[in-house]
C-alpha positions as CSV (number, residue, x, y, z in Angstrom):
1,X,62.7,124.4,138.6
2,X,61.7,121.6,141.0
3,X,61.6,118.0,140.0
4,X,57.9,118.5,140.3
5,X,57.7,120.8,137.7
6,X,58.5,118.5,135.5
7,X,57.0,115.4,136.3
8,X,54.3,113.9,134.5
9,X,50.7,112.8,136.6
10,X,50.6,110.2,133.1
11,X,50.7,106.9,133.8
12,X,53.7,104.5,132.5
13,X,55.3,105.2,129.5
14,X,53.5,108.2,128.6
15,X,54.3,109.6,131.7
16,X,58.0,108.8,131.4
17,X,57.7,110.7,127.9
18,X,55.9,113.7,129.7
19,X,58.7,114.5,131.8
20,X,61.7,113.8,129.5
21,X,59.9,116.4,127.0
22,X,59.5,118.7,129.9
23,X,63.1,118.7,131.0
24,X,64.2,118.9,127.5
25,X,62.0,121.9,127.0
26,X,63.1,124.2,130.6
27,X,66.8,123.1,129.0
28,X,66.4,124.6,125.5
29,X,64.6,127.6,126.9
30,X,67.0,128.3,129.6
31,X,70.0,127.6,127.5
32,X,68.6,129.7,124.5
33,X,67.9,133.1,126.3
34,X,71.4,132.7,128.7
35,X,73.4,132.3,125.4
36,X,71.7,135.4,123.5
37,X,72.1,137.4,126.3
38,X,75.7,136.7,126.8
39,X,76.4,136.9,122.9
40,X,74.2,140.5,123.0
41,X,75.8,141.5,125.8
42,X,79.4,140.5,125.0
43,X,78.9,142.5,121.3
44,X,77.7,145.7,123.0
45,X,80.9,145.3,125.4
46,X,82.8,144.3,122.4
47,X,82.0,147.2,120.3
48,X,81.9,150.5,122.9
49,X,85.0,149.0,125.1
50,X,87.2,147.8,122.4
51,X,85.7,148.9,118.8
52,X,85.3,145.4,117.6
53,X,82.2,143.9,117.1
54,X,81.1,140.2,116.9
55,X,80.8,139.7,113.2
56,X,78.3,136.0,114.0
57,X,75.9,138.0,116.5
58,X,73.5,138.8,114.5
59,X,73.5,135.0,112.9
60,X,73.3,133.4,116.3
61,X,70.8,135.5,117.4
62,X,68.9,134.3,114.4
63,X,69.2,130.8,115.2
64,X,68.7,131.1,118.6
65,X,65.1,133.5,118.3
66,X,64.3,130.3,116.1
67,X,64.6,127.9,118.6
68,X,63.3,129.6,121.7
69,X,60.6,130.0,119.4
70,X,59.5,126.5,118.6
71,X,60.9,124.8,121.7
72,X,58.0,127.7,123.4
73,X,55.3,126.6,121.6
74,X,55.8,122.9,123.1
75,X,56.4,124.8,126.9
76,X,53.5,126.7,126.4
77,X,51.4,123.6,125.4
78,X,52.8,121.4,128.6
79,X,51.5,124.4,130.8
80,X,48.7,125.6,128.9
81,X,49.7,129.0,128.1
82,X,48.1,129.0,124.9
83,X,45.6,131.5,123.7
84,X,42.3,130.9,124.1
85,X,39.1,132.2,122.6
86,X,36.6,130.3,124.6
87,X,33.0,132.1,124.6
88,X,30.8,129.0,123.4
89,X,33.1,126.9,125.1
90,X,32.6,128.0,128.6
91,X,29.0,128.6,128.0
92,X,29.1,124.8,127.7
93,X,28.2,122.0,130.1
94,X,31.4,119.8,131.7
95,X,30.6,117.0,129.6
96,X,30.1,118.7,126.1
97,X,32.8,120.9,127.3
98,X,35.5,118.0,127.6
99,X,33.9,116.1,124.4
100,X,35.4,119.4,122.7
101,X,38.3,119.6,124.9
102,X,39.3,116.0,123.0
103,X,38.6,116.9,119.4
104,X,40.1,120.3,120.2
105,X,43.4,118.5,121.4
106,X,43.5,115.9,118.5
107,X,42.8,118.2,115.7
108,X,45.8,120.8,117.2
109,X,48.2,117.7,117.2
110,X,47.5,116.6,114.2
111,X,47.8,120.3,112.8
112,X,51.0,120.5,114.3
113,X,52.5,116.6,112.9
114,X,51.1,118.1,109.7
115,X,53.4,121.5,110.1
116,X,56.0,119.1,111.2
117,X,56.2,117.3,108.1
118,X,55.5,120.0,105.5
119,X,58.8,121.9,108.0
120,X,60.8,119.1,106.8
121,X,60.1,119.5,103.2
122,X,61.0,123.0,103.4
123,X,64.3,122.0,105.4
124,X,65.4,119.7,102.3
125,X,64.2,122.4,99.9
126,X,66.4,124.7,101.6
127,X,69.2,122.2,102.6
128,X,69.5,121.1,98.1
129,X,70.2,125.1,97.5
130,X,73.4,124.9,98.9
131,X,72.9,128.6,100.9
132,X,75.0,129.0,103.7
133,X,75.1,131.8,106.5
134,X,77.4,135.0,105.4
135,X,78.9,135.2,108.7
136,X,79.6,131.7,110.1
137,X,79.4,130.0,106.9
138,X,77.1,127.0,107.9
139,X,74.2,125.8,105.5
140,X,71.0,127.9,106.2
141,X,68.8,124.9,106.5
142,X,70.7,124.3,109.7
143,X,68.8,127.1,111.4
144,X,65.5,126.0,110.4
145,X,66.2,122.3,112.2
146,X,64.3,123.3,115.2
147,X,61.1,124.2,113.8
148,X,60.0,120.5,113.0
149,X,61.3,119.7,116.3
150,X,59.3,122.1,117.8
151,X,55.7,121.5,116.1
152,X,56.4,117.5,116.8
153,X,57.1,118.2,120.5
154,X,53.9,120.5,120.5
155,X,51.8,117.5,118.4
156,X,52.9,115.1,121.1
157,X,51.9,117.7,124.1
158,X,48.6,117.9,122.2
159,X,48.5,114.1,122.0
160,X,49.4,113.5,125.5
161,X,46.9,116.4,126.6
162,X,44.0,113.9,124.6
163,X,45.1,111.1,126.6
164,X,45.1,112.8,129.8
165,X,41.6,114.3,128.9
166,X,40.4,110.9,127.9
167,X,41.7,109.3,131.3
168,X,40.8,111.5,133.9
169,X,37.1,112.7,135.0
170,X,38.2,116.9,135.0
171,X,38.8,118.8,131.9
172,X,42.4,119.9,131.0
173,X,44.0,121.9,129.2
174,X,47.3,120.3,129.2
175,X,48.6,117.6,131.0
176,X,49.5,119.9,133.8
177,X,46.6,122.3,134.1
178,X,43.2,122.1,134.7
179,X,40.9,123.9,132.7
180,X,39.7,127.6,134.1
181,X,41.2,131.7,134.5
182,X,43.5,133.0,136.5
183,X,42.3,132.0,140.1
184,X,40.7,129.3,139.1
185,X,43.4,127.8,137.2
186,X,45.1,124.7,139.0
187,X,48.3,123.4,138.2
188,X,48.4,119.5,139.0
């Protein structure tokens, strides 16, 4: 990815948040599908060239499925690759249409600092049972880390997205893309 890809059109601070979470993100999700694929493919080789199988693959897979999982759901927030069921909305004028655009963007942060925090209850629930993976024999909670991580990173695209909204005289739908389909669809 080019440096634009990643950096932010926020001012200041915000901005400079923007772009670190960005990086971060391509990182995770680059990192995450390279090193499944390598441990998939180095099992299969493993197992039909020399009869031995990786006895953690099936755990790292685990672990790593979880976190291209909630480090996505902050990627697809940035870019906004969300799903969207927008009949009324579109039907709407600019103005009313941004007005919702801004309570849509707050109440999905807040919704996802709420998931964040009830995530890190379940961690410690998890974490004071003492469970650890068969295989690689670390404690279970440890795969879950990445799903508060994820919903806080999505709460604060969702946040940012409300800034940018409340800023700027077009109506986004992340802090990257301009609200509309497929052709019309501008990313900034």
């Amino acid at each position: 990815m080019t440096d634009k890809a990643h950096k932010s059109m926020l001012p200041g601070i915000l901005g400079t948040i923007d772009t670190v979470i960005g990086r971060a993100e391509a990182v995770i999700l680059a990192v995450g599908v390279l090193l499944m694929a390598v441990n998939t493919v180095g099992n299969v080789i493993g197992r039909f060239v020399f009869q031995y199988s990786f006895f953690f693959t099936e755990e790292v897979n685990r672990i790593l499925i979880i976190m291209i999982t909630f480090a996505g759901i902050g990627y697809a927030a940035r870019h906004g690759r969300h799903i969207r069921m927008s009949a009324i909305y579109d039907a709407l004028p600019v103005r009313a249409r941004k007005i919702m655009m801004i309570l849509i963007t707050i109440i999905t942060a807040l919704t996802m600092f709420a998931l964040c925090y009830f995530s890190i209850g379940y961690i410690l629930k998890v974490a004071s049972s003492g469970r650890v993976l068969p295989s690689l024999q670390i404690p279970v909670y440890f795969i879950f880390l990445w799903v508060p991580v994820g919903f806080a990173v999505t709460g604060t695209q969702y946040a940012l997205t409300t800034v940018k909204n409340i800023l700027e005289k077009d109506v986004y739908l992340s802090t990257h893309m301009l609200e509309g389909y497929d052709d019309e669809e501008i990313e900034v």
